[in-house]
Structures are given as structure tokens and as C-alpha cells.
VOGU-3710 file (C-alpha; in Angstrom, 3 decimals, decimal comma):
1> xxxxxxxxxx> -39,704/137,299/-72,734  -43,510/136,735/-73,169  -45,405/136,768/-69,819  -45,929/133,713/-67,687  -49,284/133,877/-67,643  -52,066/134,736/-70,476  -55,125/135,995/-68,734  -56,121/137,812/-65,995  -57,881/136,290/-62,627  -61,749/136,291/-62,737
11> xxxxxxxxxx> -61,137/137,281/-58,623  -61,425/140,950/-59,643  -65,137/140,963/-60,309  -66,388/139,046/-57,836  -63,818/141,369/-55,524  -65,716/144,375/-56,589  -69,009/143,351/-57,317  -69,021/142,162/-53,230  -67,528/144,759/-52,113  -65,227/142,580/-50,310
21> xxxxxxxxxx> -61,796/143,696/-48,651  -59,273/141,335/-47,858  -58,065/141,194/-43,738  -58,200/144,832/-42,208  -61,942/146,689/-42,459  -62,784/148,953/-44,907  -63,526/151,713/-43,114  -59,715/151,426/-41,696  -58,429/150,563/-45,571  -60,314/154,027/-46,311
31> xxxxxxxxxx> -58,593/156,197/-43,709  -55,606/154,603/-44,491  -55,605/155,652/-48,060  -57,356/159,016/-47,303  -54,500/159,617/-44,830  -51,902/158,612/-47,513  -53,407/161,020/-50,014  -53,525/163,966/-48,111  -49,501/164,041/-47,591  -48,685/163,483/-51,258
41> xxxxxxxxxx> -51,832/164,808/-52,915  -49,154/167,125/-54,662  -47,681/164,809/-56,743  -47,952/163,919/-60,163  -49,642/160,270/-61,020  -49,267/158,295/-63,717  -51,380/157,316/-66,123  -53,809/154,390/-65,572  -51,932/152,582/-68,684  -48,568/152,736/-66,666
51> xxxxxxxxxx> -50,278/152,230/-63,272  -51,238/148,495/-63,859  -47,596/148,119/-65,637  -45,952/149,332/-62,419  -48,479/147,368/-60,249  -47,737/144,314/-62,201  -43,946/144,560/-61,952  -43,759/145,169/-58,290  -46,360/142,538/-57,013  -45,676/140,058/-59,919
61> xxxxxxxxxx> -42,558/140,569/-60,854  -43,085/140,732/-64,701  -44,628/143,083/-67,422  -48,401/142,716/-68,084  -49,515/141,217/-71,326  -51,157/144,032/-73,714  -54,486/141,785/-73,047  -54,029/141,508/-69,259  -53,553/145,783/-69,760  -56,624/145,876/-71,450
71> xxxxxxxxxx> -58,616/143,945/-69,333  -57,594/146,148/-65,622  -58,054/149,664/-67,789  -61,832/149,728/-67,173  -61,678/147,824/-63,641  -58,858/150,864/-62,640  -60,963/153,311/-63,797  -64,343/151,826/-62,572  -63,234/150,536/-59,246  -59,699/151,978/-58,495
81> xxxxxxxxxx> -56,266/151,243/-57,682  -56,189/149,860/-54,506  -58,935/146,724/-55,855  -56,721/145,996/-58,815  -54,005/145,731/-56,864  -55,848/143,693/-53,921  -57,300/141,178/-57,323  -53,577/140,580/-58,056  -52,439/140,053/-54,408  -55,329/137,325/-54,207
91> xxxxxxxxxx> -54,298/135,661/-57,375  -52,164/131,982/-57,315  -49,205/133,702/-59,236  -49,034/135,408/-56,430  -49,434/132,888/-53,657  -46,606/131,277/-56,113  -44,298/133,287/-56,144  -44,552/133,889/-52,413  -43,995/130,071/-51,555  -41,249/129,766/-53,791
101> xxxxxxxxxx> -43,260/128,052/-56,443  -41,607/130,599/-59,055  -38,052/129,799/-57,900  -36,228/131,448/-61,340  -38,448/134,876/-59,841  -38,042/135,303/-56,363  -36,911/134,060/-53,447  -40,081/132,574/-51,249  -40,721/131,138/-48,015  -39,634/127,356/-48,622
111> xxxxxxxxxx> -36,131/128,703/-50,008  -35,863/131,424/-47,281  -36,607/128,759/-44,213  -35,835/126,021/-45,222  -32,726/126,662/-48,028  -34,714/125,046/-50,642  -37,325/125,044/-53,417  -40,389/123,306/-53,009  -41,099/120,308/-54,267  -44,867/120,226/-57,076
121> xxxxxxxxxx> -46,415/118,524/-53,923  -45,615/120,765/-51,541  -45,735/123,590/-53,527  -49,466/122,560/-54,169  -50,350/121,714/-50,947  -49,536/125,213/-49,428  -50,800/126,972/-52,715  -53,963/125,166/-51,532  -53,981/127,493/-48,332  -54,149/130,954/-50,045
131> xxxxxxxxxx> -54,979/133,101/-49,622  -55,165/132,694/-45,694  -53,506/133,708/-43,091  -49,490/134,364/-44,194  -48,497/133,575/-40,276  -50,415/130,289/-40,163  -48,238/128,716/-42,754  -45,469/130,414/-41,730  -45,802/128,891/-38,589  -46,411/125,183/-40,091
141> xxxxxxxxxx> -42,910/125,797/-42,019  -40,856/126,939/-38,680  -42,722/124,101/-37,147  -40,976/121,474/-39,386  -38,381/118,864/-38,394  -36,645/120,031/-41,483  -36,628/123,464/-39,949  -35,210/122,232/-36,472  -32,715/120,360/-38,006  -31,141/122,898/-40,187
151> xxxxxxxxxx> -31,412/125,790/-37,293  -29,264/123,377/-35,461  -26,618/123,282/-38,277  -26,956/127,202/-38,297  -26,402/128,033/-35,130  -23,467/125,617/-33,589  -22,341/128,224/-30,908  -25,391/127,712/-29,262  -25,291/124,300/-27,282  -29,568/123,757/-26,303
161> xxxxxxxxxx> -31,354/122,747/-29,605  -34,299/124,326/-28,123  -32,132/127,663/-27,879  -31,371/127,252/-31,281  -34,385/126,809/-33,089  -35,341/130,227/-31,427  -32,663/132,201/-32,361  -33,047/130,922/-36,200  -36,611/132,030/-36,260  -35,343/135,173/-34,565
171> xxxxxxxxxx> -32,605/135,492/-37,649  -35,477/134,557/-39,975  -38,704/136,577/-39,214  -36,144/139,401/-37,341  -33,376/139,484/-39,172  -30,900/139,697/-35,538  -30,130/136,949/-33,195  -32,145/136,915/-30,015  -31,253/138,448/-26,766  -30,164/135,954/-23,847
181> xxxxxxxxxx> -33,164/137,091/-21,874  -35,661/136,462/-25,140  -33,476/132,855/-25,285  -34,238/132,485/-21,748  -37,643/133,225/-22,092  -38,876/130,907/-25,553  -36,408/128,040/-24,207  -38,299/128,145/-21,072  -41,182/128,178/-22,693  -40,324/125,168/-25,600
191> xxxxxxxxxx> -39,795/123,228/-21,866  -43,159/123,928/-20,444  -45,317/122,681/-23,428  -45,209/125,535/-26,099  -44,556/124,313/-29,526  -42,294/125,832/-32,260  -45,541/127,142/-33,618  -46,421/129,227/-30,812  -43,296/130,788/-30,407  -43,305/131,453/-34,535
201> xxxxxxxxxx> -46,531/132,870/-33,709  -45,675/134,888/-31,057  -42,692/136,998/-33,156  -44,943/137,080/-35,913  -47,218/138,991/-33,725  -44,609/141,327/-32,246  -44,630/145,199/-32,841  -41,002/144,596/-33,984  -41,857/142,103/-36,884  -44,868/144,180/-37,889
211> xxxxxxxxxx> -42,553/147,254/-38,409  -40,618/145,499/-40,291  -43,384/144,467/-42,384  -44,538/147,944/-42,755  -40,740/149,245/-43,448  -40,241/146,782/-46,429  -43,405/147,309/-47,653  -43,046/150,923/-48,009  -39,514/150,405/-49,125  -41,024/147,800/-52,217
221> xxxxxxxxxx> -43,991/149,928/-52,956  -42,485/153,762/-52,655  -38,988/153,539/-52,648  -38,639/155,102/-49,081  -38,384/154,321/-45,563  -41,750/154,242/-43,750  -41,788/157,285/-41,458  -42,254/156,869/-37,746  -46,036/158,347/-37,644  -46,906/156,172/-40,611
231> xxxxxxxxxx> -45,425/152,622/-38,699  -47,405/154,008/-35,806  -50,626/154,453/-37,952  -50,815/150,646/-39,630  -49,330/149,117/-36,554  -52,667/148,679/-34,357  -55,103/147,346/-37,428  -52,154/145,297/-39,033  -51,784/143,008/-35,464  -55,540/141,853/-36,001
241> xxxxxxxxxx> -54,860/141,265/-40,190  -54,489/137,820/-41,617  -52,550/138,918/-44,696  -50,486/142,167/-43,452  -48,113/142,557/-46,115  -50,706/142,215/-48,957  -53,194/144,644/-47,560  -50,638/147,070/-46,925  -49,267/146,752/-50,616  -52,483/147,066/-51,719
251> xxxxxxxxxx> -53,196/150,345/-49,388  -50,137/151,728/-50,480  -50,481/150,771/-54,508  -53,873/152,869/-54,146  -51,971/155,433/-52,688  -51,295/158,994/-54,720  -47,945/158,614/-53,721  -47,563/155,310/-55,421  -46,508/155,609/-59,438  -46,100/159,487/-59,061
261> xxxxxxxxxx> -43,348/161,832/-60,446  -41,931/161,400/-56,845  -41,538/157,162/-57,307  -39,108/156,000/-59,708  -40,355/152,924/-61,802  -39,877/149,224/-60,820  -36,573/147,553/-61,080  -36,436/145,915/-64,194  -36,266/141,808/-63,264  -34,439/139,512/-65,369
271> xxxxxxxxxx> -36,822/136,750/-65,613  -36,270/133,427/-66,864  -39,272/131,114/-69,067  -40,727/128,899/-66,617  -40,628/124,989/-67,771  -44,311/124,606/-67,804  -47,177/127,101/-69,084  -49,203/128,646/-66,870  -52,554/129,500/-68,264  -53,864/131,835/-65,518
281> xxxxxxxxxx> -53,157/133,764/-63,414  -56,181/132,185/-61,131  -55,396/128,553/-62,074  -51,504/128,031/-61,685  -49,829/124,671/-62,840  -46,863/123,624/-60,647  -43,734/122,858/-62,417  -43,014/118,994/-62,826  -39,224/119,728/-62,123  -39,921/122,687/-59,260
291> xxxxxxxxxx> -37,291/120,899/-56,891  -34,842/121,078/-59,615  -35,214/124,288/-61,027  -32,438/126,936/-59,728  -33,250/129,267/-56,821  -32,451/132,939/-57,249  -30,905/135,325/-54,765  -33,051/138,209/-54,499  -36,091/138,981/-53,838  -38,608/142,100/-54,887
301> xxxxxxxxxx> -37,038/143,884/-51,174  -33,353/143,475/-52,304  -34,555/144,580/-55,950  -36,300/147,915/-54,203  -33,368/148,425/-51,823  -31,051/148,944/-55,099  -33,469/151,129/-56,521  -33,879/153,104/-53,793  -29,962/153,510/-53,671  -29,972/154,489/-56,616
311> xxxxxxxxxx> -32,380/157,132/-56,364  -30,506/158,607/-53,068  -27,176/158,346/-54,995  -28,250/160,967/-57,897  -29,765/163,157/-54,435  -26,301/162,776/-53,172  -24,368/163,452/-56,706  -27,064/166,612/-57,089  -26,262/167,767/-53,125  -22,437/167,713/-53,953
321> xxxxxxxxxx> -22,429/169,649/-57,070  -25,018/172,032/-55,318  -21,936/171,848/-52,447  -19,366/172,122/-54,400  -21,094/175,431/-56,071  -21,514/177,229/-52,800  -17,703/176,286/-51,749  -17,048/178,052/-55,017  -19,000/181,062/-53,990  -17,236/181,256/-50,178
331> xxxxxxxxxx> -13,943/180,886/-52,055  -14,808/184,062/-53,891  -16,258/185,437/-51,195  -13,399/185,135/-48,956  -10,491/186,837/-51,752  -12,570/189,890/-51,327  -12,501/190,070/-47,876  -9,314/189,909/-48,034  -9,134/192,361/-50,477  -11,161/195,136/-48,330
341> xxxxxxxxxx> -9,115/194,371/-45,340  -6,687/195,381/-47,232  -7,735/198,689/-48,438  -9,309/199,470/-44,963  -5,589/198,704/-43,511  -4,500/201,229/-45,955  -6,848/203,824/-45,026  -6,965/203,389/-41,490  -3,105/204,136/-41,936  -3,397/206,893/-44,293
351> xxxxxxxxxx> -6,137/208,623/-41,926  -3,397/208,309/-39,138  -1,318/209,890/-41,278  -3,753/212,723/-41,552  -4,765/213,066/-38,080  -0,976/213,290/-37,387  -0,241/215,991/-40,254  -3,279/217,957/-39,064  -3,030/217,569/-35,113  0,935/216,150/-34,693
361> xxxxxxxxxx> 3,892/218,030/-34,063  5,368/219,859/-37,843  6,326/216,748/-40,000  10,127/215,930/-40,664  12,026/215,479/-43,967  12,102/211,891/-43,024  8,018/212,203/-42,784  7,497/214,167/-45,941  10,160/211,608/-48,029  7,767/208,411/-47,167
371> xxxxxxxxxx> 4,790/210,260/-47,676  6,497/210,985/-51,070  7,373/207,654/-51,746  3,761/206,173/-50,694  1,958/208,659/-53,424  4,234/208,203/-56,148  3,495/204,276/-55,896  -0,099/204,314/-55,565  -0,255/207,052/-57,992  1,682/204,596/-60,745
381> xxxxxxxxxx> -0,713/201,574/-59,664  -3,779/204,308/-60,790  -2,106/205,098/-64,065  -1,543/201,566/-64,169  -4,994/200,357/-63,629  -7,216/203,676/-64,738  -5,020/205,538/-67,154  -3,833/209,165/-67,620  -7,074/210,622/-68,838  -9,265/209,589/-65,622
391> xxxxxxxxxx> -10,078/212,464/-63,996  -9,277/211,654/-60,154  -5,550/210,431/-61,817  -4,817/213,657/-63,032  -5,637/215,504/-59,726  -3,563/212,654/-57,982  -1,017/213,791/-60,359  -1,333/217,582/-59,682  -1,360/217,304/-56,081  1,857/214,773/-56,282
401> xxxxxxxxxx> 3,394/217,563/-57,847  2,235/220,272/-55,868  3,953/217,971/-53,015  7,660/217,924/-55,131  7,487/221,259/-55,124  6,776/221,899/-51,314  9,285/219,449/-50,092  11,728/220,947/-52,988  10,986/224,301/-50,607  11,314/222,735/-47,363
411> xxxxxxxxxx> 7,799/223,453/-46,452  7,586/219,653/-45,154  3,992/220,010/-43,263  2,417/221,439/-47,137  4,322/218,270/-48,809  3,055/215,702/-46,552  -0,686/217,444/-47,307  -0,119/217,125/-50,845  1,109/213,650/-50,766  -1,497/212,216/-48,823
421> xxxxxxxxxx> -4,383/213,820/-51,127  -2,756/212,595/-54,062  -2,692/209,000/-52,361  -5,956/208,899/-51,485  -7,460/210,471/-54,985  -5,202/207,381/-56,774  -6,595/205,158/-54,317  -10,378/206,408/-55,158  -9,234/206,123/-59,231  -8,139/202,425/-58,418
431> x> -11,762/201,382/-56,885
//
């Protein structure tokens, strides 16, 4: 499928040439990224070429044209990652696709709040306000009557409408229902004069939301969970940014970490052809049928959750053959154990036997017959095992003999000897 757009935006120059950083400072954007760097600085990056393909694909959603390549090589190289990526958070494709202007691409705002796509004039009218602040229009949406009315048809075990239109926006911006004491505490303040707006306002604000912000940002960008330290870090500059989510995605796509040997690739999006051309990515033309067109499912979060699955499923498939290895090894581990308990058994008896030859009262006939009997066996198992020309066989032999004759003589305490040297030389031949 061709792209959906056929040039790049113009925004990049006058981006760079100004200087100009979108929401948090620049000196925070540079501590930020120096920060980043330092903990991955091992990693292997990609190539510039593959850099703006990957940037493209996660913030747009589609495969750069070989012109659109062209034209970021030199700005990547001249200017750096994190400004690329800032030129294509700024751009209308991108404040379209956010609104739910590209509703065959991702799921947006009006089809996440409200349960459907916009329609051209509304989709225009809020294209109109980016980029601004994300939370101001956010707020406007929430606002709605259309918004009250279906949080009431979401949420019929609550019986206030009031309570209800907070604990949608509470499902919405925080994915979980509200406590009774938050319900308690927005109702009260819906009665007192507070609009739906202000209470928007105030969760969009909250340390909560903003971690979650940072969490799926990390999880679209890097295909990881956002470490505790690193929430901690964006959390203070993020509360005073107007666009949170795209300056972190640009921090982050300016990041070493980001399209290294350590990130797998963007999930490859099925994406349908748009029913009208859009020429630009700076100058977007709405759709004529954008009410009509088909909402999708997913969005790039879902898309990045699956890859990341997928990434911690070949960990877990590598862990269990590595586990599955090492059982191997304590299997084998364990016969031999065995196997020298054995043998110690056996000598710890046969040095009894000794001690009691040497030390004991004179041995019996009884004695010197199983002391026969325990030779001639292990003496056949070192035959068995070593054959007749090792050398400690034959003098477990000789002495086996030398024992016959003994106990043939009634010399019982010589026999027993004789036996238990010639057990303990087979035993030696069978190590």
C-alpha cells in the first residue's frame, strides 16, 4: 500500500532553524536524553536509513515514502533524532490520527470517549487546535453532553449522574473505576460549581495519569515497562508540559536505546487506503465520508503490548530450554551420587570387615565363607567390566586364590585376609 501522504512537513526547518522545543525546556529535554544515553550507551543503533523507517511506523503508523526517507536523512544527521521525531509529532497526520481523523489507523480520542468517529467538521475543528495543549481538548470532549449521556448508559449501577460521569472519565483517562471516597469527593465537587472540565482536568493532572502516560509511552517507543526511577525522573517536568506524550516520544525516539539491537522493530500495521488523498503531511484533507468510515480496534499501545509479548515469550522459550538443560545436568548429577554412595557403603563395610579381621576375635568358617562369596562376585563384575589382562584383576585373582587355599586349610583368619584384598583390588579394577 503506497503511503498516505507524499511529502514531508516544512515544520522541520523552521523547528530547527529556531531552535524551538515543543512543551518541556530544553535544558530538561537535554538531561533527559543525556540521562537516557548513559544507561543504554552499550547498545547497538541502527542506521539513520532505518531510524526514520522505525520513527515513521511507530508515530505514524505507516512506512515512509523513499522521498519522505530522503528528505529526513540530512535533517537526522544535521540536527538529530529527537527533532525529526518532534517535526513528525507536530505534523496534522499526526494530530489526525490522534483525534480519530484516520479511523481505518488507529483508534483516537473521539472513538475512545465518545464510541465514535468524527465527523469532517469536527474532525477539522479540533485538527484546528494542534498542536496545543492534549488536556485542553481532552477536557472539551469529557465536557460534552454526548459524553454525559453515554457515561450514564455505561455505568447503570451507579444511581447519581454526577457519580457517573466521574467514574467514566476515571475508566477513560485511568483505566479503573473510582474509589467511593474519589466519587465522594468529584460528586461533591460537580455540586458546588466545578464543571466536568475541571474535574477532567484535575485527573489529567494527577501523578497517576502521568505514569501512565510515561508507562505507555515507554511501552510504544522501547518495548518495555518504564522503570520506577525513570517515571520518577519525567514525572515533575511532564505536570507543567502541554503535550506530555509527544515530548516524551520524542525524548525517548532520540534516545540510544530507541532502534537499537536491544528494541525489536515496529509492529507491522495493516493499513487500509484512505478515501481521499492527502497531499501532506502539513496540510491534511479530512475525509468527506469520516463518520462513515469503519473504526478499528487497536491502537499503536495494544500493537506495542503484542510486540512486547512477543519479545518476552522467545525470553521465556530461551529461559526454559536453558531450564530444562540444567534439570538435565542435576539429573546426571544426582545418578552419580548415588552411585558413590554406593561404593562408599561398600567400603565403609569392607573396612569394617578389616578392622574386625585385624582387631576382632579369630574369624569363623561362617566369616571366611561370606568373605569368600563377596570376592568371588566382585572379582567376576572386574573381569566383567576390565578383563583378564588388567593388572589389579589378576592380583584380585591371585589373592582370591590364595584365600581357597587358606580356607581349604582351615586357616580362616589368612582366608578372610585374602578375600578382602582381592575385593578391594577388583573393586579398584572396576573404577
Amino acid at each position: 500500500m503506497g503511503a498516505r501522504y507524499a511529502t514531508p512537513p516544512g515544520s522541520l526547518r523552521s523547528l530547527v532553524s529556531t531552535g524551538k522545543m515543543i512543551g518541556l525546556p530544553l535544558c530538561i529535554l537535554i538531561i533527559a536524553v543525556l540521562t537516557l544515553n548513559s544507561q543504554v550507551a552499550w547498545a547497538q543503533q541502527c542506521s539513520d536509513t532505518t531510524f526514520v523507517q522505525r520513527v515513521y511506523q511507530d508515530l505514524l503508523l505507516r512506512q515512509p515514502s523513499a522521498s519522505e526517507v530522503t528528505f529526513y536523512l540530512p535533517a537526522v544527521q544535521s540536527n538529530g533524532r529527537q527533532a525529526v521525531a518532534s517535526s513528525l509529532l507536530a505534523s496534522q497526520e499526526y494530530a489526525l490520527d490522534l483525534i480519530s481523523g484516520s479511523p481505518t489507523v488507529v483508534a483516537g480520542w473521539y472513538q475512545n470517549f465518545l464510541g465514535r468517529n468524527p465527523t469532517p467538521t469536527e474532525a477539522q475543528f479540533t485538527l484546528n487546535q494542534e498542536p496545543v495543549s492534549d488536556g485542553s481538548i481532552i477536557a472539551v470532549l469529557l465536557s460534552s453532553a454526548e459524553y454525559h449521556t453515554r457515561a450514564i448508559t455505561l455505568n447503570p449501577a451507579i444511581s447519581d449522574d454526577s457519580l457517573k460521569l466521574v467514574n467514566q472519565m476515571f475508566k477513560d483517562l485511568l483505566s479503573r473505576n473510582a474509589s467511593s471516597s474519589e466519587l465522594a469527593f468529584f460528586g461533591a465537587a460537580l455540586s458546588s460549581g466545578a464543571t466536568a472540565g475541571n474535574v477532567a482536568t484535575a485527573i489529567l493532572s494527577s501523578d497517576e495519569y502521568l505514569s501512565g502516560v510515561i508507562g505507555r509511552t515507554y511501552l510504544r517507543m522501547l518495548r518495555r515497562p518504564a522503570t520506577q526511577s525513570e517515571i520518577n525522573f519525567f514525572l515533575s517536568p511532564l505536570k507543567s508540559d502541554a503535550r506530555p506524550d509527544e515530548d516524551l516520544l520524542a525524548i525517548l525516539a532520540g534516545s540510544s536505546e530507541y532502534c537499537s539491537s536491544t528494541v525489536q522493530p515496529p509492529p507491522t500495521f495493516q493499513l487500509q487506503a484512505p478515501a481521499t488523498t492527502f497531499p501532506a503531511l502539513s496540510s491534511v484533507t479530512i475525509p468527506s465520508n469520516l463518520s462513515l468510515l469503519p473504526a478499528v480496534q487497536f491502537g499503536p499501545l495494544e500493537a506495542s503490548s503484542n510486540a512486547a509479548i512477543l519479545g518476552l515469550q522467545v525470553v521465556v522459550s530461551s529461559d526454559e530450554a536453558a531450564i530444562a538443560s540444567l534439570n538435565a545436568d542435576i539429573s546426571r548429577l544426582n545418578n552419580e551420587i548415588t552411585q558413590l554412595n554406593s561404593l562408599l557403603v561398600n567400603e565403609s563395610l569392607t573396612i569394617t570387615d578389616l578392622t574386625n579381621t585385624l582387631f576382632g576375635a579369630p574369624p569363623t568358617l561362617e566369616a571366611a565363607q561370606a568373605a569368600q562369596k563377596d570376592a568371588q562376585d566382585k572379582v567376576a563384575q572386574a573381569v566383567a567390566s576390565a578383563g583378564t589382562g588388567n593388572a589389579l584383576v589378576q592380583n584380585a585373582q591371585a589373592n582370591l586364590a590364595q584365600g581357597d587355599a587358606a580356607l581349604a586349610a582351615g586357616d580362616f583368619s589368612t582366608a578372610v585376609k585374602r578375600y578382602r584384598l582381592a575385593f578391594l583390588l577388583a573393586g579398584n579394577a572396576l573404577k
